[in-house]
C-alpha positions as CSV (number, residue, x, y, z in Angstrom):
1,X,0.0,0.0,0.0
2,X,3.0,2.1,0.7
3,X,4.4,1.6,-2.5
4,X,1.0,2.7,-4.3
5,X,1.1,6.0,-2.5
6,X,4.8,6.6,-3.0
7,X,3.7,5.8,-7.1
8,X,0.9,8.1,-6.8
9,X,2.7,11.0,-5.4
10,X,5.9,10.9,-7.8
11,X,3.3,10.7,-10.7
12,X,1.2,13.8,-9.6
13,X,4.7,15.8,-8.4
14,X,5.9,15.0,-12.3
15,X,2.7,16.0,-13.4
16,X,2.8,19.5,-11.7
17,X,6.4,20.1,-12.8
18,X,5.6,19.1,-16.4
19,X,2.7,21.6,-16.2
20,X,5.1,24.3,-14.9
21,X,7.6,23.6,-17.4
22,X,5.2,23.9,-20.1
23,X,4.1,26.9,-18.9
24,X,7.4,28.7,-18.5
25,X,9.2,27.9,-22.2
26,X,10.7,31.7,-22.8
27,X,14.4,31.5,-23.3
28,X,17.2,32.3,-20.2
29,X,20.3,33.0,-20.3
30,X,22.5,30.2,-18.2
31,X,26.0,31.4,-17.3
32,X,28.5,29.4,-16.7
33,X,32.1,29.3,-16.0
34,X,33.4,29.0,-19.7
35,X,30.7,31.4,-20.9
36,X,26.9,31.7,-21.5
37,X,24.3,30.4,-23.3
38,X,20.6,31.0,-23.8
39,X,18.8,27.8,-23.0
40,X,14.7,27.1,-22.9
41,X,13.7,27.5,-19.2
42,X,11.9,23.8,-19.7
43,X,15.3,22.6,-20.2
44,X,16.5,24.3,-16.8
45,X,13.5,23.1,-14.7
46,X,13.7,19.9,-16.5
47,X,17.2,19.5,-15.5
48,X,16.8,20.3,-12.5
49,X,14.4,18.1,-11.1
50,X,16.3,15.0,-12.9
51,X,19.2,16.4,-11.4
52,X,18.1,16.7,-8.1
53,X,16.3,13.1,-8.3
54,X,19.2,11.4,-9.6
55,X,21.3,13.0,-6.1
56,X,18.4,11.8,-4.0
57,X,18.6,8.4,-5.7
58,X,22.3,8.2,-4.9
59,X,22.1,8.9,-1.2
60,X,19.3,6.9,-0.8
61,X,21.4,4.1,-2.3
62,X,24.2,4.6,-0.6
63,X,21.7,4.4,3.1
64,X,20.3,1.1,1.7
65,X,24.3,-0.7,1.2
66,X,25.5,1.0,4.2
67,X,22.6,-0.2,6.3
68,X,22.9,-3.3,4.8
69,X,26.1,-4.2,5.6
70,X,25.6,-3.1,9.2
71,X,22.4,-5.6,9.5
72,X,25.3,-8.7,8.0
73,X,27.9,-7.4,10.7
74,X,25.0,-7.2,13.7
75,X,23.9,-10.7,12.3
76,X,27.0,-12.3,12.2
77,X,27.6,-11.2,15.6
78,X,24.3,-12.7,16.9
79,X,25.4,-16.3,15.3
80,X,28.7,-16.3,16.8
81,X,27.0,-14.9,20.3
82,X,24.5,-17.7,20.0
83,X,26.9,-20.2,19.1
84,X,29.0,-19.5,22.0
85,X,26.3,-19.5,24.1
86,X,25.1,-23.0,22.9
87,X,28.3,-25.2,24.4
88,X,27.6,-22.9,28.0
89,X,26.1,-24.3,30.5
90,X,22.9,-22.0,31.4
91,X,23.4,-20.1,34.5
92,X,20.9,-21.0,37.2
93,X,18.8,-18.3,38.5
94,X,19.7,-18.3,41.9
95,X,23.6,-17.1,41.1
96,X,22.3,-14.3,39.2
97,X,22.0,-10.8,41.1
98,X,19.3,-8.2,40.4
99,X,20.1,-4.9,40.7
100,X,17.5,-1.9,40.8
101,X,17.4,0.2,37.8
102,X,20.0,3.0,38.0
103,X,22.4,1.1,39.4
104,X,25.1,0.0,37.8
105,X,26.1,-4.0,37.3
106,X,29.8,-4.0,38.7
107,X,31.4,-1.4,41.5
108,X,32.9,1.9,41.0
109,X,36.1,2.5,41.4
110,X,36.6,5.6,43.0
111,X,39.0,8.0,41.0
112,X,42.4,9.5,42.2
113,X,42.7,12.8,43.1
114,X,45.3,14.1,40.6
115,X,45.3,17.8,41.5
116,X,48.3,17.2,44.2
């Protein structure tokens, strides 16, 4: 259903900028570093948005490996947790201690003054 609505929306935003395009065809002078050039304004708003979709595209591609790769790392790490864990004897309840929330598992050690 997501995907539908995601379809919809792309398909009425490239329906509005197609209008606007339309719309706005009078030449514009584009400068650029090596000189200038007049150029349809459809072709700058055209350019634009593919421009600016093909960026999007990108980082949103480079989110998807990258959070990919950290689900494999986390994964693998589960396995070799779990397979660790599956030779260990399980610890009975009665040796484990519960602690109130807020306080922390092991000791503190208490720091050293070092201002002397």
């Amino acid at each position: 259903m997501k995907a539908q609505w995601i379809l919809i929306l792309t398909l009425l935003f490239a329906l509005v900028t197609a209008v606007f395009a339309v719309i706005n065809v009078d030449p514009v002078r584009v400068k650029y570093v090596f000189g200038e050039r007049d150029i349809p304004l459809i072709l700058v708003i055209l350019g634009s948005v593919l421009l600016g979709g093909l960026i999007t595209g990108f980082i949103g591609l480079f989110r998807q490996f990258k959070l990919k790769r950290q689900i494999r790392l986390l994964e693998k790490k589960v396995a070799e947790y779990e397979s660790g864990q599956a030779g260990s004897a399980p610890v009975p309840s009665s040796d484990l201690q519960l602690q109130p929330a807020g306080t922390p598992s092991s000791p503190e050690v208490p720091m050293q003054d070092t201002t002397k």
